[in-house]
PyMOL Python script that loads the backbone (N, CA, C, O; Angstrom):
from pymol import cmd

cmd.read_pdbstr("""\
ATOM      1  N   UNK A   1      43.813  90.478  35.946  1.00  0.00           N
ATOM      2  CA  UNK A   1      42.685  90.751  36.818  1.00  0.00           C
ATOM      3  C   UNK A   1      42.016  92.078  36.499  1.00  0.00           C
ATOM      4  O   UNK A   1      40.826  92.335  36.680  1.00  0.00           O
ATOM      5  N   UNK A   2      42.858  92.809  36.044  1.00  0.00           N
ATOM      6  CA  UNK A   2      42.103  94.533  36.040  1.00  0.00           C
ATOM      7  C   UNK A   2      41.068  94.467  34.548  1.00  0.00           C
ATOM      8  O   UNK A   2      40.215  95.319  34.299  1.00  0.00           O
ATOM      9  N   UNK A   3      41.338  93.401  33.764  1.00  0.00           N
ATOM     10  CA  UNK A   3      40.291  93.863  32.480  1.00  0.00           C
ATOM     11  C   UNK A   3      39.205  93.326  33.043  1.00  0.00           C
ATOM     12  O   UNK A   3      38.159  93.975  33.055  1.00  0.00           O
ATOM     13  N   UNK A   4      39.298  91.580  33.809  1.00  0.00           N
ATOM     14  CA  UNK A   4      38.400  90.969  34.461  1.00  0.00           C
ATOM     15  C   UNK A   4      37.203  92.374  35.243  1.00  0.00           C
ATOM     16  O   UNK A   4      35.977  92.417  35.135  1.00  0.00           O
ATOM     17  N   UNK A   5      38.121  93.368  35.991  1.00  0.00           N
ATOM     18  CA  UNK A   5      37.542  93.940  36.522  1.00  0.00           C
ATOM     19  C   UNK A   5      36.436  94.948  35.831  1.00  0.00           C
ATOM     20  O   UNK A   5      35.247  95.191  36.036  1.00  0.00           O
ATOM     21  N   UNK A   6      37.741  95.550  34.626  1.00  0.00           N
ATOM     22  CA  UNK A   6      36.786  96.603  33.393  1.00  0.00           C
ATOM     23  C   UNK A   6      34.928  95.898  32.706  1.00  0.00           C
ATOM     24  O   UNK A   6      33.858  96.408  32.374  1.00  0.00           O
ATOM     25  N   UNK A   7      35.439  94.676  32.797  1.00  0.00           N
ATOM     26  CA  UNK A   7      34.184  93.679  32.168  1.00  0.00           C
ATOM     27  C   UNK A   7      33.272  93.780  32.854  1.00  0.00           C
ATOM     28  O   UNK A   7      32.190  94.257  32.514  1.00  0.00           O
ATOM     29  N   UNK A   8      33.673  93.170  34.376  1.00  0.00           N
ATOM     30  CA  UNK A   8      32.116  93.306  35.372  1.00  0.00           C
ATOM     31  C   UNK A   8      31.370  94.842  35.528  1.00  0.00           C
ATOM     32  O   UNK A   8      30.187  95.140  35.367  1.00  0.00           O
ATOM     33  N   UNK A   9      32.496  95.661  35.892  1.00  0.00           N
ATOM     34  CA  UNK A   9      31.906  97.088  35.653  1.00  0.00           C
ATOM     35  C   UNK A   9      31.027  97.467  34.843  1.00  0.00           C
ATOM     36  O   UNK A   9      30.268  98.239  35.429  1.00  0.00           O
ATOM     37  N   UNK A  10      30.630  97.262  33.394  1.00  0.00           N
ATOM     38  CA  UNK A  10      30.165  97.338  32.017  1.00  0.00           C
ATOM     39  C   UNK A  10      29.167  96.434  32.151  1.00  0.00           C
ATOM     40  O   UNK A  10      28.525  96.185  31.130  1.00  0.00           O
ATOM     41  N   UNK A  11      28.828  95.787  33.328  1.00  0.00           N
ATOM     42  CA  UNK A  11      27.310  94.841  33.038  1.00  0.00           C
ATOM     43  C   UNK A  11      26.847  94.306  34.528  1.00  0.00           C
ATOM     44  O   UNK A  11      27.580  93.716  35.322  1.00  0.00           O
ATOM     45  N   UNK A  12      25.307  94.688  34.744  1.00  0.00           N
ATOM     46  CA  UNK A  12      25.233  94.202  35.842  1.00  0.00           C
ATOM     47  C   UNK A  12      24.320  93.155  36.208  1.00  0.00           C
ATOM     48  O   UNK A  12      24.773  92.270  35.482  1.00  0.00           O
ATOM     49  N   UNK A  13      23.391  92.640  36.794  1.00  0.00           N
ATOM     50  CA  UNK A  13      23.057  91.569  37.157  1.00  0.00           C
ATOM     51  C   UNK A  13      21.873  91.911  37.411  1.00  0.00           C
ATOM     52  O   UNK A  13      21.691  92.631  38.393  1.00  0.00           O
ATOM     53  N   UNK A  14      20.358  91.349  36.326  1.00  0.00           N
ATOM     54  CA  UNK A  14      19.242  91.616  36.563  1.00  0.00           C
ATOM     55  C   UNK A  14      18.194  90.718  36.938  1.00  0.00           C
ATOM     56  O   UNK A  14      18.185  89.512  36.690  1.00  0.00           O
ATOM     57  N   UNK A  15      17.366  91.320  37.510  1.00  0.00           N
ATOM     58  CA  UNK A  15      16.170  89.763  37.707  1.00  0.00           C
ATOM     59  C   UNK A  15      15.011  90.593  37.212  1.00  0.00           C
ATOM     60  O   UNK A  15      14.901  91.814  37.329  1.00  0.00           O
ATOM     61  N   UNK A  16      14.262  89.857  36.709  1.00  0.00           N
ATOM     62  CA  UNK A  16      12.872  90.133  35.935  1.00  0.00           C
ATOM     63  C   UNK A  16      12.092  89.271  35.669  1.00  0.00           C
ATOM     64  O   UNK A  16      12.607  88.215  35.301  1.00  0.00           O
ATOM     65  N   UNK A  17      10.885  89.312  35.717  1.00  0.00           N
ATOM     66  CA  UNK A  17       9.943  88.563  35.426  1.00  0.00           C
ATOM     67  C   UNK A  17       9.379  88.640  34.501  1.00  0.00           C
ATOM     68  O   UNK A  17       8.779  89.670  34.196  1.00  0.00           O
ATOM     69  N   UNK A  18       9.406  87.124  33.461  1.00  0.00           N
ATOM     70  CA  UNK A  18       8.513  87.574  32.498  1.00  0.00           C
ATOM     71  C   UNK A  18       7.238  86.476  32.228  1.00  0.00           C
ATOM     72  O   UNK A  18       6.868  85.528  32.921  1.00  0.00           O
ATOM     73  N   UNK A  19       6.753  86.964  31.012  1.00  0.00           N
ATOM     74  CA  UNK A  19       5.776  85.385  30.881  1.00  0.00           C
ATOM     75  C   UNK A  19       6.000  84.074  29.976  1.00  0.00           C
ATOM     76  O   UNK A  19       6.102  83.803  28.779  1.00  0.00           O
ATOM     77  N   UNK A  20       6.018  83.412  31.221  1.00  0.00           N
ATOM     78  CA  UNK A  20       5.875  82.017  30.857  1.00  0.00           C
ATOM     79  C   UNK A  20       5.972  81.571  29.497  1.00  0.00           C
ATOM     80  O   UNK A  20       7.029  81.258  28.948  1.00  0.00           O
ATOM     81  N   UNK A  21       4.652  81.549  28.891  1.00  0.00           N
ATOM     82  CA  UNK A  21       4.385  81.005  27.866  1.00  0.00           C
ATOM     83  C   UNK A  21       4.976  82.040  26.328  1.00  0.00           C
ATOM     84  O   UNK A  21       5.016  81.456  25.245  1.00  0.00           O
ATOM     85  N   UNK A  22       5.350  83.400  26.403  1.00  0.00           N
ATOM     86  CA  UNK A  22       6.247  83.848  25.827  1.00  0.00           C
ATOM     87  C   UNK A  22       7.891  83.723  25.650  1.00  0.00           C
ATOM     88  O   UNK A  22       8.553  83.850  24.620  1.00  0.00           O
ATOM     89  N   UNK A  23       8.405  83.377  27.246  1.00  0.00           N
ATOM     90  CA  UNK A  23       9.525  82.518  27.338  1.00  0.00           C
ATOM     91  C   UNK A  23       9.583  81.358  26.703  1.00  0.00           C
ATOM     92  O   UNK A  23      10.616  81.016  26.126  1.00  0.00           O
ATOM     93  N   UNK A  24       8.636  80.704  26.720  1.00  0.00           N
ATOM     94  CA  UNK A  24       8.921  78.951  25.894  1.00  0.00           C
ATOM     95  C   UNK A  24       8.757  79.570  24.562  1.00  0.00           C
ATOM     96  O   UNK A  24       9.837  79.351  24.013  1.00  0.00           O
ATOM     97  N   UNK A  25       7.839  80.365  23.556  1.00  0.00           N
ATOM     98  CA  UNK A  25       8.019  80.665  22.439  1.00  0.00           C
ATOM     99  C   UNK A  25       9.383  81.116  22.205  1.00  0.00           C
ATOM    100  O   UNK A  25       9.924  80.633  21.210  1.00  0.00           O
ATOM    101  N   UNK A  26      10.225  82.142  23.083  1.00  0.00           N
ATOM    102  CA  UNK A  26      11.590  82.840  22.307  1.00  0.00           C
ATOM    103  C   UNK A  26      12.319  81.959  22.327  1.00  0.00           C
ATOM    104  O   UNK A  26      13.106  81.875  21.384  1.00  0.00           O
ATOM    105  N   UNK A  27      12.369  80.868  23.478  1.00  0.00           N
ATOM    106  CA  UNK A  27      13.720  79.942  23.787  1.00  0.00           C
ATOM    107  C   UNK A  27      13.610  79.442  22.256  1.00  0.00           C
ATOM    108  O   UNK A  27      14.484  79.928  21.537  1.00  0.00           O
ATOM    109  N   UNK A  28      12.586  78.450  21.532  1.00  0.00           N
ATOM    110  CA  UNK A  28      12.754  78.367  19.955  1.00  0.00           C
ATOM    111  C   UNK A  28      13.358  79.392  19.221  1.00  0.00           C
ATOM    112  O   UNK A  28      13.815  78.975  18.157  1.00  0.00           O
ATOM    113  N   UNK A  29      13.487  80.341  19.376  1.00  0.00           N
ATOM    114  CA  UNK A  29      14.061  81.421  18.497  1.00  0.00           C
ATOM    115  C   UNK A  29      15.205  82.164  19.208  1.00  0.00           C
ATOM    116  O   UNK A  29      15.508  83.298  18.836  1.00  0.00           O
ATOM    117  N   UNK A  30      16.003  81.411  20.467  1.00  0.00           N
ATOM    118  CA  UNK A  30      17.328  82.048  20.791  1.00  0.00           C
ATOM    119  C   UNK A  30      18.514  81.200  20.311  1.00  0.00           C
ATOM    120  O   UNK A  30      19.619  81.132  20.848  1.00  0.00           O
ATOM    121  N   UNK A  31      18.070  80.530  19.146  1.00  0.00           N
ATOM    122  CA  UNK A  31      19.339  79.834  18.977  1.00  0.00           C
ATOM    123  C   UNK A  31      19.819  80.990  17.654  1.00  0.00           C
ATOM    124  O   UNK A  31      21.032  80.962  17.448  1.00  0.00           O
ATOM    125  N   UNK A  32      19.253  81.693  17.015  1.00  0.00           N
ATOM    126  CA  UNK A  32      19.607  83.167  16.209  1.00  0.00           C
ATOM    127  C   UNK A  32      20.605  83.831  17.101  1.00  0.00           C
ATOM    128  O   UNK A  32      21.419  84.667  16.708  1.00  0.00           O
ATOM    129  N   UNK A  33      20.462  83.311  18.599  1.00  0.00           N
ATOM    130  CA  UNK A  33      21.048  84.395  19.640  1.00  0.00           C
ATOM    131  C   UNK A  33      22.661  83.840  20.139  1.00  0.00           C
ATOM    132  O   UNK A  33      23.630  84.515  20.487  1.00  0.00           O
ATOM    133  N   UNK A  34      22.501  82.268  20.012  1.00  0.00           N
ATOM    134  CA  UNK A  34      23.852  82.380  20.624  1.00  0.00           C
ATOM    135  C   UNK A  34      23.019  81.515  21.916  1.00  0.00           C
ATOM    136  O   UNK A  34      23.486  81.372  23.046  1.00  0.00           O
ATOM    137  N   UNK A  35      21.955  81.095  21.540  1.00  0.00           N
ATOM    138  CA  UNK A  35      20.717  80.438  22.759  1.00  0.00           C
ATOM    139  C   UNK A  35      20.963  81.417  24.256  1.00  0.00           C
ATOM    140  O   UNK A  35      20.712  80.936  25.361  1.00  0.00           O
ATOM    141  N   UNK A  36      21.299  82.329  24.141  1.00  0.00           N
ATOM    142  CA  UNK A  36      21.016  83.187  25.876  1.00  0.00           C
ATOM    143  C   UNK A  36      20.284  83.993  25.572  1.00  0.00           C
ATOM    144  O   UNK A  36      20.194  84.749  24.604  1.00  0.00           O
ATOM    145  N   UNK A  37      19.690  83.813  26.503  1.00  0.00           N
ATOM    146  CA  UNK A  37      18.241  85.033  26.793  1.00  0.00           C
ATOM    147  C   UNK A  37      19.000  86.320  27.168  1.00  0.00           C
ATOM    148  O   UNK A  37      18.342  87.325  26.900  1.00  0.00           O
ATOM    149  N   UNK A  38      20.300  86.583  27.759  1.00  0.00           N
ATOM    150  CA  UNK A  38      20.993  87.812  28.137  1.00  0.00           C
ATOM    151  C   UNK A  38      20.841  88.294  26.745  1.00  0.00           C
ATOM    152  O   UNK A  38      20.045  89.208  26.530  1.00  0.00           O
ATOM    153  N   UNK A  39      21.534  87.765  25.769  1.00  0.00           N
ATOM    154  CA  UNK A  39      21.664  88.591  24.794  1.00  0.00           C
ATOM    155  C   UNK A  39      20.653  88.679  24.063  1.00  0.00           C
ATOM    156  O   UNK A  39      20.995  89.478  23.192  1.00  0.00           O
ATOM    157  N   UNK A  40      19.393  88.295  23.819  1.00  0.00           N
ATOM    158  CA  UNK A  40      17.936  88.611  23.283  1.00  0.00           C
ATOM    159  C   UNK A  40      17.938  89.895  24.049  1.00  0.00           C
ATOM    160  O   UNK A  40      18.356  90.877  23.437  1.00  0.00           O
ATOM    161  N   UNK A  41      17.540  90.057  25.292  1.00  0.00           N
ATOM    162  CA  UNK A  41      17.547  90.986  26.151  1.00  0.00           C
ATOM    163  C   UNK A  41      17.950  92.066  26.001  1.00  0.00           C
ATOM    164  O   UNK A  41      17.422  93.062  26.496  1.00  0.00           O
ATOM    165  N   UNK A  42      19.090  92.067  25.196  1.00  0.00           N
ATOM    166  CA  UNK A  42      20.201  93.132  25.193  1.00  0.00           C
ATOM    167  C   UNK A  42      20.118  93.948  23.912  1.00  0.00           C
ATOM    168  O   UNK A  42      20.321  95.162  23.869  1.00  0.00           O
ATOM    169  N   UNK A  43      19.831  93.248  22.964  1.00  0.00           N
ATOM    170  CA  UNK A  43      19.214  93.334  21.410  1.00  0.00           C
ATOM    171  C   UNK A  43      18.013  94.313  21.770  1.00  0.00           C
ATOM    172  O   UNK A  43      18.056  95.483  21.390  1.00  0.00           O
ATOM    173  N   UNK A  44      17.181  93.934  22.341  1.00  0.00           N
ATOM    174  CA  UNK A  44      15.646  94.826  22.646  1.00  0.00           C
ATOM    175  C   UNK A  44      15.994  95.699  23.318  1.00  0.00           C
ATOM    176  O   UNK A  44      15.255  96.669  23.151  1.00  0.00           O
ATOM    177  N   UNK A  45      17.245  95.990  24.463  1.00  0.00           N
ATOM    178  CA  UNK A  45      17.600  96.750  25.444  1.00  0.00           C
ATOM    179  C   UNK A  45      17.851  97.956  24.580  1.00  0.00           C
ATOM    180  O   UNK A  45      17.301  99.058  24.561  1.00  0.00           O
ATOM    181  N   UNK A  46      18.967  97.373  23.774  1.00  0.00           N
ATOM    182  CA  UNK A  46      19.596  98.504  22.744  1.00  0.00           C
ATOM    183  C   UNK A  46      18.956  99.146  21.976  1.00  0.00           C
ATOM    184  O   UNK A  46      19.187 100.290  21.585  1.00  0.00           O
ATOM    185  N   UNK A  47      17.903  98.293  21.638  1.00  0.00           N
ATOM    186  CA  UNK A  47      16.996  99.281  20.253  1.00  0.00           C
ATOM    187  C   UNK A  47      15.966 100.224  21.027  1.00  0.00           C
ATOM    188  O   UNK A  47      15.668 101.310  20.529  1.00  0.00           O
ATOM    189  N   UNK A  48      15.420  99.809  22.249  1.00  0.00           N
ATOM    190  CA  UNK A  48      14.715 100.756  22.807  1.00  0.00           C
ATOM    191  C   UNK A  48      15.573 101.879  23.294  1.00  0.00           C
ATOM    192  O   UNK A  48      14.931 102.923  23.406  1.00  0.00           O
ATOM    193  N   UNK A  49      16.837 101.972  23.617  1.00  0.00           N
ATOM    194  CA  UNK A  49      17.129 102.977  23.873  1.00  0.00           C
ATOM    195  C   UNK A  49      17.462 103.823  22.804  1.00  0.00           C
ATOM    196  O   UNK A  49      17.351 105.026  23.043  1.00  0.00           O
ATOM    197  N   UNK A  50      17.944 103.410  21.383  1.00  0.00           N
ATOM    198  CA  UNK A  50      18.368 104.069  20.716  1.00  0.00           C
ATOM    199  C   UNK A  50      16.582 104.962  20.183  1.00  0.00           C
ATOM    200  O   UNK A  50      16.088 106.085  20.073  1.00  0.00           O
ATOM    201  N   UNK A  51      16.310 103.838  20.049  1.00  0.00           N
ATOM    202  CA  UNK A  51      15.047 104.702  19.607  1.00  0.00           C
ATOM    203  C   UNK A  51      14.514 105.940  20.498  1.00  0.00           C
ATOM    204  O   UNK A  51      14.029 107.019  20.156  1.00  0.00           O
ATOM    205  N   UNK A  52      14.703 105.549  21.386  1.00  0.00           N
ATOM    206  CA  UNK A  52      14.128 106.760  22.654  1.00  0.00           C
ATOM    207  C   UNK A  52      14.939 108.168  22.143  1.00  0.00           C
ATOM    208  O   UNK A  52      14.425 109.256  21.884  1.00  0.00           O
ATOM    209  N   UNK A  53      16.298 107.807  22.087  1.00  0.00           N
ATOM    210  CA  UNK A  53      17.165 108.941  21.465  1.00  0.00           C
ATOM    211  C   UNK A  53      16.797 109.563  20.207  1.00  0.00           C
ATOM    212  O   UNK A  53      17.588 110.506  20.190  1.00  0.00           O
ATOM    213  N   UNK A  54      16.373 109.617  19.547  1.00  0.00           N
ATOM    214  CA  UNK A  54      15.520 109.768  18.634  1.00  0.00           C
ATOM    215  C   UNK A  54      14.558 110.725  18.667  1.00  0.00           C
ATOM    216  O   UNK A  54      13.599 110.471  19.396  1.00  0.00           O
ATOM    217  N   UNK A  55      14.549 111.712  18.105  1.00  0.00           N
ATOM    218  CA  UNK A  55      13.120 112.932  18.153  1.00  0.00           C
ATOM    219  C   UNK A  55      11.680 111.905  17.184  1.00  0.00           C
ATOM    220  O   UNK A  55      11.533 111.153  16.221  1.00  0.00           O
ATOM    221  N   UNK A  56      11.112 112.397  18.003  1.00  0.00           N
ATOM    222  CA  UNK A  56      10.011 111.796  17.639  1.00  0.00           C
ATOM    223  C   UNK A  56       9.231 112.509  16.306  1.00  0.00           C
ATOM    224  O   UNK A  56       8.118 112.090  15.987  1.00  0.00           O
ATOM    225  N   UNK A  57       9.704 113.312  15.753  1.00  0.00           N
ATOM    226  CA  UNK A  57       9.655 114.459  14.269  1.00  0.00           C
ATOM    227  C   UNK A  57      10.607 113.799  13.729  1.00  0.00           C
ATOM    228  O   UNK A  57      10.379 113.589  12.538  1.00  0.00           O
ATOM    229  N   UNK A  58      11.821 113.279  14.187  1.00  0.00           N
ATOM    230  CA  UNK A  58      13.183 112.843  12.815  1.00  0.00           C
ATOM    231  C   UNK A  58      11.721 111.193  12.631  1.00  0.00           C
ATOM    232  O   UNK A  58      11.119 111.120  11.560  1.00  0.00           O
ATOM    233  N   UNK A  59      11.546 110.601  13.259  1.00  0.00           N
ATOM    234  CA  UNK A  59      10.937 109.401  13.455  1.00  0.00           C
ATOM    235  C   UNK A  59       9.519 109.241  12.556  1.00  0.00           C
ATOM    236  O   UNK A  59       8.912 108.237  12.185  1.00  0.00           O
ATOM    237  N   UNK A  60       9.259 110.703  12.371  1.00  0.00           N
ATOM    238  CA  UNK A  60       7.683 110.981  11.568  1.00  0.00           C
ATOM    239  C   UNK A  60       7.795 110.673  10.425  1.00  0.00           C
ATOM    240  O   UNK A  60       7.376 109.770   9.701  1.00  0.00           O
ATOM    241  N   UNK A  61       8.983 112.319  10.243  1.00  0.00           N
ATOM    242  CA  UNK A  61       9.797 112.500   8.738  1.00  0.00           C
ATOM    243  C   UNK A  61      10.028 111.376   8.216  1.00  0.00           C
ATOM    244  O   UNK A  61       9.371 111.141   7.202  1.00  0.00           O
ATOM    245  N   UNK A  62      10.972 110.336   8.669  1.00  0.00           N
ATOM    246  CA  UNK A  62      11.321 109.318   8.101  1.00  0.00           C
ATOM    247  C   UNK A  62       9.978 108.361   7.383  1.00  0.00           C
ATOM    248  O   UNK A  62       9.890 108.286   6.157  1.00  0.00           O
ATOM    249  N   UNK A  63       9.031 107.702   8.246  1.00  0.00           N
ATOM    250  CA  UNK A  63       8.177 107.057   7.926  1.00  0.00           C
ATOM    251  C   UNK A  63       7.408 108.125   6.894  1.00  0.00           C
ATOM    252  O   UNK A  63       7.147 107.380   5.949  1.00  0.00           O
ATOM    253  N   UNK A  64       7.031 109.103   6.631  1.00  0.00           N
ATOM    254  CA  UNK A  64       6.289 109.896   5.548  1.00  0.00           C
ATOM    255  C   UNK A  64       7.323 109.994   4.481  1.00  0.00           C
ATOM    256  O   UNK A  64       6.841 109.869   3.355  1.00  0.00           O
ATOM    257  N   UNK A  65       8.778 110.208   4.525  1.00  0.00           N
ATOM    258  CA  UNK A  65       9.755 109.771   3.239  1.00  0.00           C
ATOM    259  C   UNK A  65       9.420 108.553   2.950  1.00  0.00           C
ATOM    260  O   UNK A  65       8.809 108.763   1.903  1.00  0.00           O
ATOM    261  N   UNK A  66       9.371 107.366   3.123  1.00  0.00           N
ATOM    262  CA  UNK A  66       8.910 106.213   3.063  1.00  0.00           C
ATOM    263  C   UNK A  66       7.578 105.805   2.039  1.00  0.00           C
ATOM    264  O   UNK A  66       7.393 105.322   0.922  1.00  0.00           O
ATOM    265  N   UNK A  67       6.864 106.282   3.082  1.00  0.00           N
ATOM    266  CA  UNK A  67       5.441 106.295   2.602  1.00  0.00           C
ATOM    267  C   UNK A  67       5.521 107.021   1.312  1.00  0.00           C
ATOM    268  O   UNK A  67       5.139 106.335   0.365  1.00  0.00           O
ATOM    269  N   UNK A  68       5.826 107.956   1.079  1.00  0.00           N
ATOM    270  CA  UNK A  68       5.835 108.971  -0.412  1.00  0.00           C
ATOM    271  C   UNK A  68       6.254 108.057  -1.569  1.00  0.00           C
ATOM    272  O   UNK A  68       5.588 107.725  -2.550  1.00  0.00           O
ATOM    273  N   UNK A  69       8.171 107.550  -1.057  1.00  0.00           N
ATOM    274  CA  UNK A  69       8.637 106.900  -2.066  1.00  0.00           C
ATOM    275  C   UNK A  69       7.714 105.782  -2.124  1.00  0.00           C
ATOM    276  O   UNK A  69       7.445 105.787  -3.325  1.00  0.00           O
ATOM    277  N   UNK A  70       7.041 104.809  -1.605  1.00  0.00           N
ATOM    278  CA  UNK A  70       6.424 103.828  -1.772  1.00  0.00           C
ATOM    279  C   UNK A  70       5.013 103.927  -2.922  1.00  0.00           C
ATOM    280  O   UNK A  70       4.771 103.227  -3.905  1.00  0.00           O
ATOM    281  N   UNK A  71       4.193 105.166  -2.292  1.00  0.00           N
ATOM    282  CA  UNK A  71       3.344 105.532  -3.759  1.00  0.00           C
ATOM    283  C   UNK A  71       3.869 105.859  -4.849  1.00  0.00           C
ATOM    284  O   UNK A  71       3.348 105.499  -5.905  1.00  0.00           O
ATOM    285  N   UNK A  72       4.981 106.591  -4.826  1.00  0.00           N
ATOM    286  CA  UNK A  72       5.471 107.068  -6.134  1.00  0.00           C
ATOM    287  C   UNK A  72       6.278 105.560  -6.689  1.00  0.00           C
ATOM    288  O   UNK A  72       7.007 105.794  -7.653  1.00  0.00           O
ATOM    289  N   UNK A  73       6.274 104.643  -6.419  1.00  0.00           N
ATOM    290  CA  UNK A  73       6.929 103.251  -6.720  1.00  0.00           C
ATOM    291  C   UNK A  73       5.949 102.712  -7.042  1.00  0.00           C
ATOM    292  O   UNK A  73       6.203 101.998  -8.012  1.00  0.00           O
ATOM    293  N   UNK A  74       4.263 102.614  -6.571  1.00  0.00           N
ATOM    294  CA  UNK A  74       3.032 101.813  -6.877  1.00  0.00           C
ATOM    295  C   UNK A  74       2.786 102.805  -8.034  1.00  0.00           C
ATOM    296  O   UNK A  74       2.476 102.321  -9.122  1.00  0.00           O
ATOM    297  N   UNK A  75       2.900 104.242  -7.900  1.00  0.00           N
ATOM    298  CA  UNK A  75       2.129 104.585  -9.223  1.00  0.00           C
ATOM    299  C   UNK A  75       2.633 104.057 -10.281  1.00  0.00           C
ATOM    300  O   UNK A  75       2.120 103.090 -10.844  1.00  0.00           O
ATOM    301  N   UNK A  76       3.618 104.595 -10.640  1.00  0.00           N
ATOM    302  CA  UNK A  76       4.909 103.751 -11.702  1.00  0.00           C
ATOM    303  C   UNK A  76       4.475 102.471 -12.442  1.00  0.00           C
ATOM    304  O   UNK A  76       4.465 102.115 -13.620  1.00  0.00           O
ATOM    305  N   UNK A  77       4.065 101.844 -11.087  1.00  0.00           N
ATOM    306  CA  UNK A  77       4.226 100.151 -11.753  1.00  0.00           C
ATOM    307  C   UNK A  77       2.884 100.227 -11.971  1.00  0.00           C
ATOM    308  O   UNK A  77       2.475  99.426 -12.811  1.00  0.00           O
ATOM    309  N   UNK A  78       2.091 100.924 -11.488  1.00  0.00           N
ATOM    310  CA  UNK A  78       0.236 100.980 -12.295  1.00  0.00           C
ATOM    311  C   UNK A  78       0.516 101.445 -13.338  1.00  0.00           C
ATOM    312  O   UNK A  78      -0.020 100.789 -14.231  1.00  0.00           O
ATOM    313  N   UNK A  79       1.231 102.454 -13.800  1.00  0.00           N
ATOM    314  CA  UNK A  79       1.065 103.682 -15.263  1.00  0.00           C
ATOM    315  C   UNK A  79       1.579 102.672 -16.293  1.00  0.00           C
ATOM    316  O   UNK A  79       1.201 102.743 -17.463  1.00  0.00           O
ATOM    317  N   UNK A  80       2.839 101.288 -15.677  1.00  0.00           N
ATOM    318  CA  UNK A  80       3.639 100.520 -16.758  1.00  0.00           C
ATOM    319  C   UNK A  80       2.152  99.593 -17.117  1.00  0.00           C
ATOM    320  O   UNK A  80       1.836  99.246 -18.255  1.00  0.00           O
ATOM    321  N   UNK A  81       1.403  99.319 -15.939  1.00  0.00           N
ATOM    322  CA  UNK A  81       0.451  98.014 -16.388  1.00  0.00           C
ATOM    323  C   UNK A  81      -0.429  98.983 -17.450  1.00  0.00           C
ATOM    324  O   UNK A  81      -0.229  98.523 -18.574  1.00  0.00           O
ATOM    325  N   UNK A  82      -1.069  99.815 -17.504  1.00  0.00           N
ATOM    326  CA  UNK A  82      -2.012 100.334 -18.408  1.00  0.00           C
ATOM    327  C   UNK A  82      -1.507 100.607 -20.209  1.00  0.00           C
ATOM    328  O   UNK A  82      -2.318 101.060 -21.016  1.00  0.00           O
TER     329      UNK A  82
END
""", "prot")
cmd.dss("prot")
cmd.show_as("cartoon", "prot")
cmd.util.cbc("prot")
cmd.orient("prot")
């Protein structure tokens, strides 16, 4: 009974509203999930929070490292075509 108990503690019971016609689109795409909408839910839950944790400068940096290596990868393959 006591892990029973540790489990419920760790998750609680939400109601929300969402839309309709976006609900019938994901239900096609919760079988990736295990078909429950809890755990779609939980997937988006998690990434928004992690992201929130996140400085919004580490979040810049990153996408402009990105962006850099990506031109310096297009120039390359232009300088091989010429």
């Amino acid at each position: 009974m006591e892990i029973d108990k540790v489990k419920t503690q760790s998750k609680i019971r939400v109601n929300i509203t969402v839309d309709k016609h976006l609900l019938e689109k994901a239900k096609t795409k919760l079988n990736l999930f295990g078909g429950k909408l809890s755990t779609l839910f939980n997937a988006y839950l998690k990434e928004f929070v992690e992201s929130m944790q996140k400085a919004p400068a580490e979040s810049h940096h990153q996408i402009l490292a990105k962006i850099n290596d990506l031109e310096l990868k297009i120039k390359k393959l232009e300088d091989k075509r010429k």
